[in-house]
VMD Tcl script that draws the C-alpha trace (Angstrom):
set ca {
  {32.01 -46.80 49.42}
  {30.47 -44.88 46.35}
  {27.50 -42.82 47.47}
  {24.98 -44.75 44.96}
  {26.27 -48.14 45.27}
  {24.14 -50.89 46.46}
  {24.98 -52.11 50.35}
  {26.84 -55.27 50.56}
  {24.75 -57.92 51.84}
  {21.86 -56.87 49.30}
  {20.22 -59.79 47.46}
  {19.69 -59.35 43.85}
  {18.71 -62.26 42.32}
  {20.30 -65.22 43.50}
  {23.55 -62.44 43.99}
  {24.81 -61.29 47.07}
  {26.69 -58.42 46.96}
  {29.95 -58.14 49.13}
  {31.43 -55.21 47.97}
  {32.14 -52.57 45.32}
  {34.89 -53.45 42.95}
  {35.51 -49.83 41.34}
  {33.03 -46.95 39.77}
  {32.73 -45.66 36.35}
  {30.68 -43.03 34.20}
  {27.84 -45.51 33.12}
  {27.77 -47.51 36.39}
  {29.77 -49.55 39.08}
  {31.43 -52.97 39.32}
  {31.01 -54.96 42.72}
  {32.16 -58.11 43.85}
  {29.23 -60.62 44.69}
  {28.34 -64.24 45.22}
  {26.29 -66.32 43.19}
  {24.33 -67.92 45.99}
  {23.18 -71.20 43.99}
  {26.95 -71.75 42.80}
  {28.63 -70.80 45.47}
  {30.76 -69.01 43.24}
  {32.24 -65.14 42.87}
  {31.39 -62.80 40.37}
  {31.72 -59.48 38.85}
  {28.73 -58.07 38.82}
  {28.69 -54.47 36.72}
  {25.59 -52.60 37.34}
  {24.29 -49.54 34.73}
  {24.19 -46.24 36.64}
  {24.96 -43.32 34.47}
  {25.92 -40.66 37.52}
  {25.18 -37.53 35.21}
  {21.91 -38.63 34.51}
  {20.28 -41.08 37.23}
  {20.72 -41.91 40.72}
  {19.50 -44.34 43.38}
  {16.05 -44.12 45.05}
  {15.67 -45.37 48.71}
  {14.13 -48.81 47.71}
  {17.43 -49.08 45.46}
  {16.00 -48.45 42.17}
  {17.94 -46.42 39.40}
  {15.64 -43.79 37.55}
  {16.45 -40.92 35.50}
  {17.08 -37.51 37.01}
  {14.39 -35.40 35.55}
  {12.17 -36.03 32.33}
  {14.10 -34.42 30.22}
  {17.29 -36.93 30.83}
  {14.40 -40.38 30.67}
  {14.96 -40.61 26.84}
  {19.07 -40.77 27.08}
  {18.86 -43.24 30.18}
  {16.69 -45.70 28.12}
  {18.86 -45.52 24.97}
  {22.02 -46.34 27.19}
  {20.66 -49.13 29.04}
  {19.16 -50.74 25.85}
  {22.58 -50.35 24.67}
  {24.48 -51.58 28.19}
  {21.88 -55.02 27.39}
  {22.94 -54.86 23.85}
  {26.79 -54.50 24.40}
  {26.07 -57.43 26.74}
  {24.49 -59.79 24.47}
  {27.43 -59.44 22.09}
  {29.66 -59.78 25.24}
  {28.72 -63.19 26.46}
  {29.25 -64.34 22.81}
  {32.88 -64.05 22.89}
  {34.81 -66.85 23.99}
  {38.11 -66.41 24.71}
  {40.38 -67.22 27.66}
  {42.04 -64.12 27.43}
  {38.64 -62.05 27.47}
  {36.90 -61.67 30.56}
  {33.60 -63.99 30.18}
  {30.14 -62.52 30.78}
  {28.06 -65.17 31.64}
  {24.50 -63.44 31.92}
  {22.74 -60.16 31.76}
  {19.02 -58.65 33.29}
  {17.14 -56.29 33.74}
  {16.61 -55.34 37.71}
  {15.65 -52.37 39.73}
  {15.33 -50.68 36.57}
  {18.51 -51.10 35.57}
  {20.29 -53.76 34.03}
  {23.24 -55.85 34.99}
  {25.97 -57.82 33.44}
  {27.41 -60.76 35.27}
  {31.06 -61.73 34.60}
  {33.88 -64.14 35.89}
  {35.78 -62.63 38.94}
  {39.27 -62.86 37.52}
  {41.35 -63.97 40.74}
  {44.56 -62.47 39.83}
  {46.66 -59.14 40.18}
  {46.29 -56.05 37.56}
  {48.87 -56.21 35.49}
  {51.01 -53.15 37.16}
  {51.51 -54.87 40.59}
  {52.01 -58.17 38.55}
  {55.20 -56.60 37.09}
  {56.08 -54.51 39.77}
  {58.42 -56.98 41.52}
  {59.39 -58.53 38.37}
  {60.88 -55.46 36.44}
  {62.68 -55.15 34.35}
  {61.03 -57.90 32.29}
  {62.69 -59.96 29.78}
  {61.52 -60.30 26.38}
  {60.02 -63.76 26.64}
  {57.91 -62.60 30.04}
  {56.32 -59.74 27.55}
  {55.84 -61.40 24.68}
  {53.78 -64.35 26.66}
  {51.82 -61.45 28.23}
  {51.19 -59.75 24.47}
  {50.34 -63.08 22.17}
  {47.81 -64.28 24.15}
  {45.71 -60.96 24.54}
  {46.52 -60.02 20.93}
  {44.54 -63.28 20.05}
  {42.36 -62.08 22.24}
  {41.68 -58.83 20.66}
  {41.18 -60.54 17.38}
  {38.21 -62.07 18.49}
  {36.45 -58.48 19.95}
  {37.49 -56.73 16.73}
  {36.13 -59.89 13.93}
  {32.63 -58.93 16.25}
  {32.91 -55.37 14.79}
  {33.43 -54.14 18.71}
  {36.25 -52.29 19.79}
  {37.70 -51.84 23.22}
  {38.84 -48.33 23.71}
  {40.42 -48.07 26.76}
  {43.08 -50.84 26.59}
  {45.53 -49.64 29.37}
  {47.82 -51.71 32.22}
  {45.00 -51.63 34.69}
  {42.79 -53.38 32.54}
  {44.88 -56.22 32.26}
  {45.20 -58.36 34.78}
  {47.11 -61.30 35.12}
  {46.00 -64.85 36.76}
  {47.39 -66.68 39.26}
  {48.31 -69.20 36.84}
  {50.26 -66.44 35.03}
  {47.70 -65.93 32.00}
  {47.01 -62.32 30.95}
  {42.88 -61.52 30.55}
  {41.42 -57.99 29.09}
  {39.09 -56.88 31.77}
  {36.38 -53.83 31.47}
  {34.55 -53.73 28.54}
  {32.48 -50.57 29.91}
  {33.41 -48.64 26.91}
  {33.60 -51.14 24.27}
  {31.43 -50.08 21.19}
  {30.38 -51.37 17.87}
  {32.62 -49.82 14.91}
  {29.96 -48.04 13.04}
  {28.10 -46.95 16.13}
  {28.41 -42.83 17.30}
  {31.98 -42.92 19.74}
  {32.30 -40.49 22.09}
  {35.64 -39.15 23.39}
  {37.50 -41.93 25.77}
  {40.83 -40.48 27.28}
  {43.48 -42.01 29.25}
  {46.30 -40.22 28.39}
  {49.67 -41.83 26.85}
  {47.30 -44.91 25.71}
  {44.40 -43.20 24.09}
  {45.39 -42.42 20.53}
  {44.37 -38.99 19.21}
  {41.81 -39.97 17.17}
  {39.87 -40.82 20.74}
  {40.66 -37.09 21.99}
  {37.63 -36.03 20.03}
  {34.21 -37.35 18.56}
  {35.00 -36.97 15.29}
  {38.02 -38.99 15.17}
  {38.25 -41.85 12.90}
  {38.45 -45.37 15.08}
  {38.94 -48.18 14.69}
  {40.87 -51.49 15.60}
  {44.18 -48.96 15.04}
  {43.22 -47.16 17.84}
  {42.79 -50.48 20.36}
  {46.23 -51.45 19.00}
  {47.62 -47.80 19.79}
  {46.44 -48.31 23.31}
  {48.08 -51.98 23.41}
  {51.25 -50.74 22.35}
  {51.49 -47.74 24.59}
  {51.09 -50.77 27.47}
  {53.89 -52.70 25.62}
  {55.80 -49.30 25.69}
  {55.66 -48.63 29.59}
  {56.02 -52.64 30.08}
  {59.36 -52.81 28.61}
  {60.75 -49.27 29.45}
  {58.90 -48.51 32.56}
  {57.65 -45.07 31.59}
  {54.04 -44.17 30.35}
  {54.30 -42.94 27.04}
  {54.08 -39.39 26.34}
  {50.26 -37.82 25.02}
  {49.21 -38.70 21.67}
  {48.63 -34.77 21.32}
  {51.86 -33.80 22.16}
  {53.77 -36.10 19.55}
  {51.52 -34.94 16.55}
  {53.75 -31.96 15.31}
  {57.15 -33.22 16.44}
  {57.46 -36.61 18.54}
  {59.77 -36.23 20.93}
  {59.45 -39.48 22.88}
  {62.40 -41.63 22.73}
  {61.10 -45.14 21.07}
  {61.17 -48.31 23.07}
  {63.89 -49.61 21.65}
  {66.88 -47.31 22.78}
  {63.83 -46.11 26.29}
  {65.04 -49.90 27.23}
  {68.00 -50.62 28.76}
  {70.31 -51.77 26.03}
  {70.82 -55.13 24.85}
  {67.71 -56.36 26.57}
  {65.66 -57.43 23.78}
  {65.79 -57.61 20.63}
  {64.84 -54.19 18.05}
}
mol new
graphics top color blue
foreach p $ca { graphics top sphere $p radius 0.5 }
foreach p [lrange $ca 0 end-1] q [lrange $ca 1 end] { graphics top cylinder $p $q radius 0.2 }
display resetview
């Protein structure tokens, strides 16, 4: 269990938590039940690690003084990024259905997507045939449409972010580091998905650089190999492209 996280059985709201769900830079993810619907959710709490912790009556406060000013700008913007969240609608975006303030933090409730991530999805179905990928892609292309005509981009599109329903839809999960276009965008890396512009602040981004990360997943879903480091193909690009990566004569160029 991460060291700040809340304990499962807390009541927050009418939440329950049951357990944590996974742990990022600006916060953690846990797995609770609404206790009025009877239902599970996602719910993503802001906790900025660098900059706040966890008191013992389970409030999050700033570290020192000096770091007050930066905590209150990012959770104005975790509410903000929220707000613009729950007005997507989409099936193949996760769905935030509320947001509050609590413990002096904020939260963001979203639909717990019961499903596998997309990389033990495919594991037992490799190698995938064209129609399998292409019913995987359309969908959360559409889907991307909709988060980019909002003037929000994604950022961190990658295979673990996808996950895949039991029904066999594809939804974009994690929208922790999701900003507006003409916003201030810090460096996100995951390496062989991030595009170079994301290796540094002052890179220009923009829906290219979600669609980068998208096709790096379509890369490593049809060949099986994570593509190489946008760094290392800027002076000479030595990966081999998808279409000769694949075994031959399994889809089309």
């Amino acid at each position: 269990m991460a060291p700040n996280a809340l304990p499962a059985g807390y009541a927050l709201q009418e939440y329950q938590i049951e357990k944590v769900l996974g742990v990022g830079g600006f916060g953690l993810t846990y797995l609770a039940i609404d206790t009025n619907l009877k239902l599970r959710v996602a719910l993503k709490e802001y906790l900025p690690g660098e900059i706040a912790s966890r008191g013992t009556d389970q409030s999050v406060t700033p570290n020192s003084s000096k770091n007050a000013e930066d905590f209150m700008r990012g959770k104005r913007s975790f509410l903000d990024e929220s707000r613009t969240l729950a007005s997507f609608r989409h099936p193949n975006i996760v769905r935030v259905m509320r947001f509050f303030e609590a413990n002096g933090s904020a939260y963001m409730v979203m639909e717990y997507v019961e499903g596998d991530a997309l990389p033990d999805w495919i594991k037992p179905r490799r190698p995938l045939t064209e129609k399998q990928i292409v019913a995987l892609a359309g969908p959360l292309l559409d889907g991307l449409v909709v988060v980019h005509d909002a003037g929000y981009l994604h950022r961190d599109i990658k295979q673990s972010n996808i996950f895949v329903r039991y029904d066999g839809t594809p939804v974009l999960l994690d929208f922790g580091s999701a900003r507006q276009k003409n916003n201030e965008l810090t460096a996100i890396v995951t390496p062989g998905y991030a595009p170079f512009e994301q290796y540094h602040t002052r890179g220009k981004q923009g829906p290219w650089s979600d669609l980068y990360a998208f096709a790096g997943v379509l890369y490593w879903m049809a060949t099986g190999n994570r593509p190489l480091e946008a760094p290392a193909r800027v002076r000479q690009d030595t990966m081999p492209p998808a279409v000769t990566a694949a075994k031959a004569g399994r889809y089309r160029p």
